[in-house]
Every structure is written in C-alpha cells, then in structure tokens.
PDB file of N, CA, C and O in Angstrom, chain B, residues numbered from 101:
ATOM      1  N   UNK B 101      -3.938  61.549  15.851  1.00  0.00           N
ATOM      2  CA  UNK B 101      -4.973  62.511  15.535  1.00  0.00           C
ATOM      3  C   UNK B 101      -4.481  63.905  15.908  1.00  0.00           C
ATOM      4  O   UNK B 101      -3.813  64.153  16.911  1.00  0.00           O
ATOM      5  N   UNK B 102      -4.866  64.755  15.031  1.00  0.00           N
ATOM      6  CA  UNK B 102      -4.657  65.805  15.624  1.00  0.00           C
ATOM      7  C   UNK B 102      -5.385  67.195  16.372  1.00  0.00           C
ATOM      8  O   UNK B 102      -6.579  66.917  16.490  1.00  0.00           O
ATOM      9  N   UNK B 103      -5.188  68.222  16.778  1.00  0.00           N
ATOM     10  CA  UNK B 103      -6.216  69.073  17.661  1.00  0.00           C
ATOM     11  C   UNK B 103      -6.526  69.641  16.283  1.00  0.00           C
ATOM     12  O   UNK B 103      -5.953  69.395  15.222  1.00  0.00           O
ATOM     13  N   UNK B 104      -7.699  70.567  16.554  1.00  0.00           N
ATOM     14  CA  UNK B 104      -8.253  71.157  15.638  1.00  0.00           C
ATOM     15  C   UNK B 104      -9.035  72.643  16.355  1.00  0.00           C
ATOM     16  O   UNK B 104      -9.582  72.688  17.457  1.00  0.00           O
ATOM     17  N   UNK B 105      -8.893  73.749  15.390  1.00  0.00           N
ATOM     18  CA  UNK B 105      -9.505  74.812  15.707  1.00  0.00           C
ATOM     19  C   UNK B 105     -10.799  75.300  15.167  1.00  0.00           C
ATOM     20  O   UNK B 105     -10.739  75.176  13.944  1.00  0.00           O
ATOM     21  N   UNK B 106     -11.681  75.685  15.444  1.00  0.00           N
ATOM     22  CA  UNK B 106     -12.880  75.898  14.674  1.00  0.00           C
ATOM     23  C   UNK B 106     -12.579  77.188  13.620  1.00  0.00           C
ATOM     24  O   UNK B 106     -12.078  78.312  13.642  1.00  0.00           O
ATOM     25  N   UNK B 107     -13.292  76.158  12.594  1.00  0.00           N
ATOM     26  CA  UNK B 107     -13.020  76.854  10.921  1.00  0.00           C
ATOM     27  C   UNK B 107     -12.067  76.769   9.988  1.00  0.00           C
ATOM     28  O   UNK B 107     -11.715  77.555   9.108  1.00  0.00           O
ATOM     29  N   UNK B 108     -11.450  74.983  10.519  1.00  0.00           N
ATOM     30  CA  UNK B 108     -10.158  74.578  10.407  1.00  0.00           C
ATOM     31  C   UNK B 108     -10.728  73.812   9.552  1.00  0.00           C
ATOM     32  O   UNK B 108     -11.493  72.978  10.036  1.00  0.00           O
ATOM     33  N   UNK B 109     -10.528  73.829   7.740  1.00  0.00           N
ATOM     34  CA  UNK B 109     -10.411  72.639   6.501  1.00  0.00           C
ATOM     35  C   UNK B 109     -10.229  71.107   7.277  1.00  0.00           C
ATOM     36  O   UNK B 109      -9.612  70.940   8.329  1.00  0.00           O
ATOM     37  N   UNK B 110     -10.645  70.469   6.803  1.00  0.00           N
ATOM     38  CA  UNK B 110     -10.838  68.901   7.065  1.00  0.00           C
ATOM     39  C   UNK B 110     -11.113  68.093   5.498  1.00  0.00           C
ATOM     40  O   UNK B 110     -12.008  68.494   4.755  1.00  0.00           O
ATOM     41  N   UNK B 111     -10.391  67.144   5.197  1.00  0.00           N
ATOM     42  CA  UNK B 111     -10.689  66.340   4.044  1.00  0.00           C
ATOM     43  C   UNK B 111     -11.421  65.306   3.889  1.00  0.00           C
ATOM     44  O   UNK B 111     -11.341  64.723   4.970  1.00  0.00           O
ATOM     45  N   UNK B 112     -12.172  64.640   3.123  1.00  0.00           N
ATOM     46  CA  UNK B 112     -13.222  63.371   3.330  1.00  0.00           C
ATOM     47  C   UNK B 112     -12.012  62.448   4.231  1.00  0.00           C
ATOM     48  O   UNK B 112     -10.818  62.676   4.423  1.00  0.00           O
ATOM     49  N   UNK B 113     -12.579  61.733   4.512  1.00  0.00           N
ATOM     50  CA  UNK B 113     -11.489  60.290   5.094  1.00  0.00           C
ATOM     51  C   UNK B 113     -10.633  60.732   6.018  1.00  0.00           C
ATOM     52  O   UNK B 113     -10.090  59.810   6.627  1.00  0.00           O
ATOM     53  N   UNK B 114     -10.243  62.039   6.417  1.00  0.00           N
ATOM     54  CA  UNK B 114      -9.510  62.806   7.560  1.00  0.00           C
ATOM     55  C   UNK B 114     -10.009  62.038   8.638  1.00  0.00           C
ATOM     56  O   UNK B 114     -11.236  61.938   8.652  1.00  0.00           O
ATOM     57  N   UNK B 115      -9.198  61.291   9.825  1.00  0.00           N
ATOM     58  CA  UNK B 115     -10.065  61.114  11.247  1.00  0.00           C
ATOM     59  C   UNK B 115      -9.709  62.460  12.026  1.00  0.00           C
ATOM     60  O   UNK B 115      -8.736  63.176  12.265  1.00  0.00           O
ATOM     61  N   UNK B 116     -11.349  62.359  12.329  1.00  0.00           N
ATOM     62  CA  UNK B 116     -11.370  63.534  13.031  1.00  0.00           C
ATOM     63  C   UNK B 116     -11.743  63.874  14.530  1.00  0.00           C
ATOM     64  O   UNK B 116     -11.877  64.948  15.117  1.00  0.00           O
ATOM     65  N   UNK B 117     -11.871  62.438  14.965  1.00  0.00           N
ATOM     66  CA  UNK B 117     -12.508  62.148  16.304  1.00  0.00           C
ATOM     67  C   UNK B 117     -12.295  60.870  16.687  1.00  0.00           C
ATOM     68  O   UNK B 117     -11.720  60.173  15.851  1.00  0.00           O
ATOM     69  N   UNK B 118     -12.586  60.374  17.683  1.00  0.00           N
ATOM     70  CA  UNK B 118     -12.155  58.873  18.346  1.00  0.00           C
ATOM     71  C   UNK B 118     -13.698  58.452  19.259  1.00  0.00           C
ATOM     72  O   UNK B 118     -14.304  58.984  20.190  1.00  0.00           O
ATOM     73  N   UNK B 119     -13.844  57.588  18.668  1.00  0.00           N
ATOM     74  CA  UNK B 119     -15.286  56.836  19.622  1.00  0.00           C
ATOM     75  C   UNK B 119     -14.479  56.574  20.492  1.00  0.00           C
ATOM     76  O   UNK B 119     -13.269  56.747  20.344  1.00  0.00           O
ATOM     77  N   UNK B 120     -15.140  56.009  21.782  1.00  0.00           N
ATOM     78  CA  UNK B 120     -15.393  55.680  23.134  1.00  0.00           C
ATOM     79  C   UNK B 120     -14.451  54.412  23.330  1.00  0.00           C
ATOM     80  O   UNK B 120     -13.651  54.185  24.238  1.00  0.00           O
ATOM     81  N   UNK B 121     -14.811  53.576  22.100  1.00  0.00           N
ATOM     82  CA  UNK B 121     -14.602  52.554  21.783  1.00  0.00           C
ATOM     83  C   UNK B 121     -12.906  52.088  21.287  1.00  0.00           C
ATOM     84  O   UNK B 121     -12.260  51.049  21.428  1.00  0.00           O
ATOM     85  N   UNK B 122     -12.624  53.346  20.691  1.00  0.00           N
ATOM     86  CA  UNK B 122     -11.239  53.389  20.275  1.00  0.00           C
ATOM     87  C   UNK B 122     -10.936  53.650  18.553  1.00  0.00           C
ATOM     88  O   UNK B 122      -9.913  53.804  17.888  1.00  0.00           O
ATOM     89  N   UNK B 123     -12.517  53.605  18.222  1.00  0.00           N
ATOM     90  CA  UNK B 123     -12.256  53.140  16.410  1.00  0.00           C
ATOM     91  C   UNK B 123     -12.279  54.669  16.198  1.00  0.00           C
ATOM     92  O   UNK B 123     -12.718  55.366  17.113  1.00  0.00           O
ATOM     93  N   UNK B 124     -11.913  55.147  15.245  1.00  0.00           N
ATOM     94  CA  UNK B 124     -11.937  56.518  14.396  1.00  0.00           C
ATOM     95  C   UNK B 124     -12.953  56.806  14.108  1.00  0.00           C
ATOM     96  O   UNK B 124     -13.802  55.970  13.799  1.00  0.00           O
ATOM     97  N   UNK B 125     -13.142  57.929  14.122  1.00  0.00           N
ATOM     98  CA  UNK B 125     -14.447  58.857  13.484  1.00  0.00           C
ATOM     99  C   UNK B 125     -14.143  59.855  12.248  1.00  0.00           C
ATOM    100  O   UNK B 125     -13.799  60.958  12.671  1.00  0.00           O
ATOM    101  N   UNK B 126     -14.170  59.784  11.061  1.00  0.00           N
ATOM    102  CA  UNK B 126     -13.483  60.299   9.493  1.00  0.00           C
ATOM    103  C   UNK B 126     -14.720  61.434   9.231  1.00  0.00           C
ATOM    104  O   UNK B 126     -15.869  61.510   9.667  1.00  0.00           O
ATOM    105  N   UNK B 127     -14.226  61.958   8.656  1.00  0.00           N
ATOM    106  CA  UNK B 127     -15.155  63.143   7.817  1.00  0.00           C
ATOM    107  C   UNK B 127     -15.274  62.471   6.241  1.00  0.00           C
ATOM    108  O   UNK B 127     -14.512  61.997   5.399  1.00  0.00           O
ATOM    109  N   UNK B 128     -16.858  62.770   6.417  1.00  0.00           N
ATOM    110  CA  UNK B 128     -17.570  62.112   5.305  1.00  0.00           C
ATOM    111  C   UNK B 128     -17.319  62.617   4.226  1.00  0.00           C
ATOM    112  O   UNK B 128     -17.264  61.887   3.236  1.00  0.00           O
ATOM    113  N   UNK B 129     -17.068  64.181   4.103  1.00  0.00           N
ATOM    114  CA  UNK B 129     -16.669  64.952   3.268  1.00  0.00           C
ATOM    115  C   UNK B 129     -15.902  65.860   3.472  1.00  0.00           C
ATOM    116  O   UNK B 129     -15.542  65.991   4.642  1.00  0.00           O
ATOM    117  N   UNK B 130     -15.332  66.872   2.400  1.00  0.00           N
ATOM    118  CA  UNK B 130     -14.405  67.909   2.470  1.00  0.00           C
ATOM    119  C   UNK B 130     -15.490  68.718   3.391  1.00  0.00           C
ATOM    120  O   UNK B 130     -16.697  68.524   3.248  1.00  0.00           O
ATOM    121  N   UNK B 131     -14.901  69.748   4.459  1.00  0.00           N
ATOM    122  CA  UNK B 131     -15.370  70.599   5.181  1.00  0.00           C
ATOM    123  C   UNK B 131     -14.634  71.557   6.385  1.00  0.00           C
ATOM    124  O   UNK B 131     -13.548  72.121   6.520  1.00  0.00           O
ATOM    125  N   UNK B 132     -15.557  71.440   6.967  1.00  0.00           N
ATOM    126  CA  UNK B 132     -14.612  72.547   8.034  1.00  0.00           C
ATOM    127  C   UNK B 132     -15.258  72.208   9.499  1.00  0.00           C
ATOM    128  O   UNK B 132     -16.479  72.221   9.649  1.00  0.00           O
ATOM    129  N   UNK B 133     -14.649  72.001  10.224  1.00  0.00           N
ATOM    130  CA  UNK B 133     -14.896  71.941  11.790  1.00  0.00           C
ATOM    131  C   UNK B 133     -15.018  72.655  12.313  1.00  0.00           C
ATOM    132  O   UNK B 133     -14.091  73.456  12.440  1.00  0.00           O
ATOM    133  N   UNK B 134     -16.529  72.899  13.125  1.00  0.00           N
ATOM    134  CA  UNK B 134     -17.324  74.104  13.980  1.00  0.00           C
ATOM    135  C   UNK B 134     -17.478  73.687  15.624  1.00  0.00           C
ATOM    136  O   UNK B 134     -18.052  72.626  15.870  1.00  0.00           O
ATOM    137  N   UNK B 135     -17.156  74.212  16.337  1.00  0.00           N
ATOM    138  CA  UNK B 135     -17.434  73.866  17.494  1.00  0.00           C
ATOM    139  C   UNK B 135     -18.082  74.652  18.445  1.00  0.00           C
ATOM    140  O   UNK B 135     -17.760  75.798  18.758  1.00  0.00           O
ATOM    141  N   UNK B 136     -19.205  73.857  18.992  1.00  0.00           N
ATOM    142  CA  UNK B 136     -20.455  74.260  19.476  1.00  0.00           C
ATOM    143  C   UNK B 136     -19.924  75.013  20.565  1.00  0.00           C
ATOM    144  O   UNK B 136     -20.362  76.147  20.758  1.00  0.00           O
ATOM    145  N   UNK B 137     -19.011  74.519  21.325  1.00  0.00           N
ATOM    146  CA  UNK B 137     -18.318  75.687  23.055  1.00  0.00           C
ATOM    147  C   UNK B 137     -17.245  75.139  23.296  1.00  0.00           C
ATOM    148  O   UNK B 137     -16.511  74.335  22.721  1.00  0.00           O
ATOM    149  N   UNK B 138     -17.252  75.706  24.265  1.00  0.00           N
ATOM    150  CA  UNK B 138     -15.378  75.759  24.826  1.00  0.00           C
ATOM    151  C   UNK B 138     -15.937  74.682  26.222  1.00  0.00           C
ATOM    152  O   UNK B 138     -15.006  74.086  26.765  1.00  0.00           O
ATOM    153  N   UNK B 139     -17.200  74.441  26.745  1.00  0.00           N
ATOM    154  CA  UNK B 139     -17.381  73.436  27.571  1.00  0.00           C
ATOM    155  C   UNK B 139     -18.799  72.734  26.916  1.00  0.00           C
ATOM    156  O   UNK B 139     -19.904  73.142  26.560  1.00  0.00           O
ATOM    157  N   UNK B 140     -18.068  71.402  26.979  1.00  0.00           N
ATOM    158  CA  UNK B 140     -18.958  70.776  27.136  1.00  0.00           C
ATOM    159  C   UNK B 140     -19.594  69.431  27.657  1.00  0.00           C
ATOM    160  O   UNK B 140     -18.686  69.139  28.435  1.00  0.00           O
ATOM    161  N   UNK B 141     -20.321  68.607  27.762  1.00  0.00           N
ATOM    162  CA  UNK B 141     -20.360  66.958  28.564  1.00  0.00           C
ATOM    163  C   UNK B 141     -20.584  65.747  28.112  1.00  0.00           C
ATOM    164  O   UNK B 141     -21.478  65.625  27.275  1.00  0.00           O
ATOM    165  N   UNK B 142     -19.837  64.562  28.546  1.00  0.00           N
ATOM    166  CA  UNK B 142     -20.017  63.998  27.761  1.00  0.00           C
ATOM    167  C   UNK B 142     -21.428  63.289  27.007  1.00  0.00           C
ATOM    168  O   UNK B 142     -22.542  63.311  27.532  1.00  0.00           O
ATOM    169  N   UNK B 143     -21.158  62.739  25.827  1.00  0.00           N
ATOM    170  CA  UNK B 143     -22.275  62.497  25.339  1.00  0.00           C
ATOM    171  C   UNK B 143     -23.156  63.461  24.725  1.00  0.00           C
ATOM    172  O   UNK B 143     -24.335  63.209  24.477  1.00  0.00           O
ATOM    173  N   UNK B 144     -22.514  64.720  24.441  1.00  0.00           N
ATOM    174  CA  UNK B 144     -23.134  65.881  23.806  1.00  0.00           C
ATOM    175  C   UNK B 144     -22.438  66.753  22.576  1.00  0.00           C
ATOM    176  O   UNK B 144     -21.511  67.554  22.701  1.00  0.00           O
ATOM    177  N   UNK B 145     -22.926  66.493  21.714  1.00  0.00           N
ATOM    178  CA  UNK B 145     -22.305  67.077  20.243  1.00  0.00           C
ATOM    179  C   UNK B 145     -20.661  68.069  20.430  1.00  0.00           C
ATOM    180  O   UNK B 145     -20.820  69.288  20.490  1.00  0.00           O
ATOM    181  N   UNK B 146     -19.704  67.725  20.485  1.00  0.00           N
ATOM    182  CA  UNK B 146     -18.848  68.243  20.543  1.00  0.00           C
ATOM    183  C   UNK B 146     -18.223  69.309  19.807  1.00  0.00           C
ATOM    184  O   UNK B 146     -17.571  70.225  20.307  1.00  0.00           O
ATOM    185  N   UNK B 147     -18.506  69.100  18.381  1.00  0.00           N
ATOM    186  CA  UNK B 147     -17.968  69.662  16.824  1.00  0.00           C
ATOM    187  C   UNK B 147     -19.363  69.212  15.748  1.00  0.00           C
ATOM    188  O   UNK B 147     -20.185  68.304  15.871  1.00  0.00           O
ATOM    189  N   UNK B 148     -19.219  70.172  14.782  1.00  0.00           N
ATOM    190  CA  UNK B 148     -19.810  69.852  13.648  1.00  0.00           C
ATOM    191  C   UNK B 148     -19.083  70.093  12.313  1.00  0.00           C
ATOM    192  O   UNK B 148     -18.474  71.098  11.948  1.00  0.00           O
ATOM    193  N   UNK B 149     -19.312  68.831  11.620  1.00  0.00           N
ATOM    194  CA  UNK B 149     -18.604  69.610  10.178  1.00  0.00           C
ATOM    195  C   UNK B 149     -19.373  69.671   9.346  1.00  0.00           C
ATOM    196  O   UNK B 149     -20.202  68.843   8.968  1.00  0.00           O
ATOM    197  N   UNK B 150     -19.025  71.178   8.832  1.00  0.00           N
ATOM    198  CA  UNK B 150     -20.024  71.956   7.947  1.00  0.00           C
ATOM    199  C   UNK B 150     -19.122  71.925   6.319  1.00  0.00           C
ATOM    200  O   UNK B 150     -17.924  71.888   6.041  1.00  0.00           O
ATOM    201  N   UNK B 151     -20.611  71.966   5.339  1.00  0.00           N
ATOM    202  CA  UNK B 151     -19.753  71.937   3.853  1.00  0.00           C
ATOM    203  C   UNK B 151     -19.527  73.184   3.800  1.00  0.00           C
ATOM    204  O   UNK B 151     -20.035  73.968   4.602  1.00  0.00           O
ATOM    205  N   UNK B 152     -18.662  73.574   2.764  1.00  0.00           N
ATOM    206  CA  UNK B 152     -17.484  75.127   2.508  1.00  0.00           C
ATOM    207  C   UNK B 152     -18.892  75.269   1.273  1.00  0.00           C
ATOM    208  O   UNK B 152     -19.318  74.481   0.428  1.00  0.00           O
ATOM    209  N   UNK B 153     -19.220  76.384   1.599  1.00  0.00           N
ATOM    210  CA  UNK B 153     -20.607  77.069   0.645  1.00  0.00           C
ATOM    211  C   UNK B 153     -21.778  76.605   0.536  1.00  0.00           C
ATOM    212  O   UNK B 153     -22.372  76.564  -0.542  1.00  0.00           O
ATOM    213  N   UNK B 154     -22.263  76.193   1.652  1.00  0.00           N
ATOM    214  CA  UNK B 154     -23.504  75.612   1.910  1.00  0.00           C
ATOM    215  C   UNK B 154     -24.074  77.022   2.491  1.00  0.00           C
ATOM    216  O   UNK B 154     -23.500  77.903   3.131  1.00  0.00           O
ATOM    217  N   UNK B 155     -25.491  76.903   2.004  1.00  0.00           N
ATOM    218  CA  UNK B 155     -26.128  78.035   2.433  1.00  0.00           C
ATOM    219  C   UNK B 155     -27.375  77.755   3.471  1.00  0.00           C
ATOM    220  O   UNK B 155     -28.247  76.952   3.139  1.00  0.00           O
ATOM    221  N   UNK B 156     -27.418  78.236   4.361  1.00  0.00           N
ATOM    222  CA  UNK B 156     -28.763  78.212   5.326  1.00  0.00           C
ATOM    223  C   UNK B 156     -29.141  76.953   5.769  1.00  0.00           C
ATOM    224  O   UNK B 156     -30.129  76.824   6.493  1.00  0.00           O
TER     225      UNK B 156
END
C-alpha cells in the first residue's frame, strides 16, 4: 500500500487502507483522498474520499 497526501487521485479498486483485521479497504470509485487532521484516534474517520466535481 502506499502513503497518500490529501488531494491525491485514487482509482475505483485502488486499496487504500487496511482494516484492523488485515483485509484491504479499495475505493469504490475514482476520487481523491481528504484528510480530516494531522492527529487523530483510533476508531475515528481517518480520510475521506471525495468525487472530482461533486458539488456541496
């Protein structure tokens, strides 16, 4: 997997995260990775991926 910067392109099926568990976490769709802070805990929204021209 790799690191990612916020506002960084992501492709459907890209893994983009790792459960707890070990299995992959993929992006559902083409988008871009937003990240909520520079700290945060576990069990609390880490990243969001947002669609490229979505409005409001």
């Amino acid at each position: 997997m790799r690191s990612f910067v916020t506002g960084e392109p992501v492709r459907a099926g890209e893994v983009i995260g790792q459960r707890a568990d070990g299995s992959p976490i993929t992006a559902p769709h083409d988008g871009a990775v937003i990240f909520a802070s520079g700290k945060v805990k576990a069990g609390t929204e880490m990243c969001f991926l947002c669609l490229h021209g979505a409005a409001g």
